[in-house]
C-alpha positions in Angstrom: 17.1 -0.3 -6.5 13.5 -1.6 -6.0 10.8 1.5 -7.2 7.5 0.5 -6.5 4.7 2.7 -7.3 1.0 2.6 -5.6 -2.4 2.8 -7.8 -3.4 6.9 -8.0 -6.1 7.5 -6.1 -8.9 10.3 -6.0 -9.0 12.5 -2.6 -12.2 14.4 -1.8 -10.8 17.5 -0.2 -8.6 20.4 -0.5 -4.6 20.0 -0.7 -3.7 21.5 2.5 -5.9 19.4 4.2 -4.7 15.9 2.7 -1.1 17.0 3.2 -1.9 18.4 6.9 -2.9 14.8 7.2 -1.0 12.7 5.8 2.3 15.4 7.3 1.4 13.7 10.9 2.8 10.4 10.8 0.7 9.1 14.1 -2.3 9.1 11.2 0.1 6.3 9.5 -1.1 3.3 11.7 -4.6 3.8 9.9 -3.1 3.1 6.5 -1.2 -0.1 7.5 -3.4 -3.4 7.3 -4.1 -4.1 11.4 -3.4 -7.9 11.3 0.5 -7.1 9.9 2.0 -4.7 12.1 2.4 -4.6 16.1 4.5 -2.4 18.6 3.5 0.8 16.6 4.8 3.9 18.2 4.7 7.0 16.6 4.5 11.0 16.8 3.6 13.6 14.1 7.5 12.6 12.7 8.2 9.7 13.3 6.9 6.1 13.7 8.4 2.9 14.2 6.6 -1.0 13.9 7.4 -4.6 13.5 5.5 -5.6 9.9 4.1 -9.1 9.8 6.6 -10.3 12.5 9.7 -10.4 10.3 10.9 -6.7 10.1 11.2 -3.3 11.9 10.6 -0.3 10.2 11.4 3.1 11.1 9.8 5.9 9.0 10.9 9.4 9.4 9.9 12.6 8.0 12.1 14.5 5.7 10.3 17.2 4.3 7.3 18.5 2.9 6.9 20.6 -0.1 3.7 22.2 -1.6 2.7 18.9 -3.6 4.5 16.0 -1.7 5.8 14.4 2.0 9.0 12.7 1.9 9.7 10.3 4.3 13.0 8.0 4.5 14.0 4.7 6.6 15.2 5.2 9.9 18.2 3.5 11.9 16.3 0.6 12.2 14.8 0.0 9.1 16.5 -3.2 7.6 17.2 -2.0 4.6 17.1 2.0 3.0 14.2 3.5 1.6 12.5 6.5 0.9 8.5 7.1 0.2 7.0 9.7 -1.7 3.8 10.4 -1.5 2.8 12.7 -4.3 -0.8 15.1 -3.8 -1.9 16.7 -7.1 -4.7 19.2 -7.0 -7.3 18.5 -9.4 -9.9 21.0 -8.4 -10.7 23.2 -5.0 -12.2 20.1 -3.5 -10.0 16.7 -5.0 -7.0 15.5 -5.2 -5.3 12.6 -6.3 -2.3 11.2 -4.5 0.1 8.2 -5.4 2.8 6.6 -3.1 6.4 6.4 -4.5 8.9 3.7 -2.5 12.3 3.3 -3.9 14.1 0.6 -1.6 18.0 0.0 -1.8 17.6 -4.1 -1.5 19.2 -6.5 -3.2 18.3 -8.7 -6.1 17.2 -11.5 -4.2 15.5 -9.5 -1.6 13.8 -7.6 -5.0 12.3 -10.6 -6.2 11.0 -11.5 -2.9 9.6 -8.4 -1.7 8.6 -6.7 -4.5 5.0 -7.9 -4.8 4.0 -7.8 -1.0 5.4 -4.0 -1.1 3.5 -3.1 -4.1 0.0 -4.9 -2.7 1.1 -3.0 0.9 1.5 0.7 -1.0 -2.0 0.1 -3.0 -3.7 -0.8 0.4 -2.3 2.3 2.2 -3.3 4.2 -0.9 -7.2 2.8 -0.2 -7.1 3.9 3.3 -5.8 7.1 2.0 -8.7 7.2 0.2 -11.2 6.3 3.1 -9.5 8.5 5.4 -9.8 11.9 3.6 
């Protein structure tokens, strides 16, 4: 099992509106970098891309709870994997959020995407940040 676990970042805004956003998974293509994905498709539960020409991922929403979104692989998806993406109120008007992958991969396929998934999960974190 692969965990990988973004850089927390600081939301300006109120909980409900940084889950309500980040719930609707057509918002996703603005947190991917634009030069590694193509063929995105999407709706508020579901999205599906190819990343950097080599895989297709399918993300689907499992549930949302008062402090979190859970999302898992889908059919598709290479390999299984779930993201959490944790929201923690800090005040009436900031958050802070971190994203939480763990990917079943094997060793190898550890060692070799380990580092491009942890670089990927702090940059979706930044346009997290930019976005809210």
């Amino acid at each position: 099992m692969l965990e990988i676990k973004s850089d927390t970042i600081t939301l300006n805004g109120k909980l409900e509106a940084c889950l309500e956003y980040l719930s609707n998974l057509n918002n996703f293509e603005n947190l991917f970098p634009k030069d590694k994905i193509k063929d995105w498709k999407s709706d508020k539960d579901f999205c599906i891309f190819n990343l950097q020409n080599a895989y297709t991922l399918e993300i689907i929403k499992d549930k949302i709870d008062k402090n979190s979104i859970n999302l898992i692989s889908g059919a598709k998806s290479p390999f299984s994997f779930s993201i959490k993406i944790e929201i923690e109120e800090k005040n009436s008007q900031e958050c802070s959020a971190q994203i939480v992958c763990n990917a079943k991969v094997n060793p190898m396929l550890k060692v070799m995407i380990g580092k491009p998934l942890n670089e990927l999960f702090n940059f979706m974190a930044k346009k997290i940040e930019e976005a809210i």
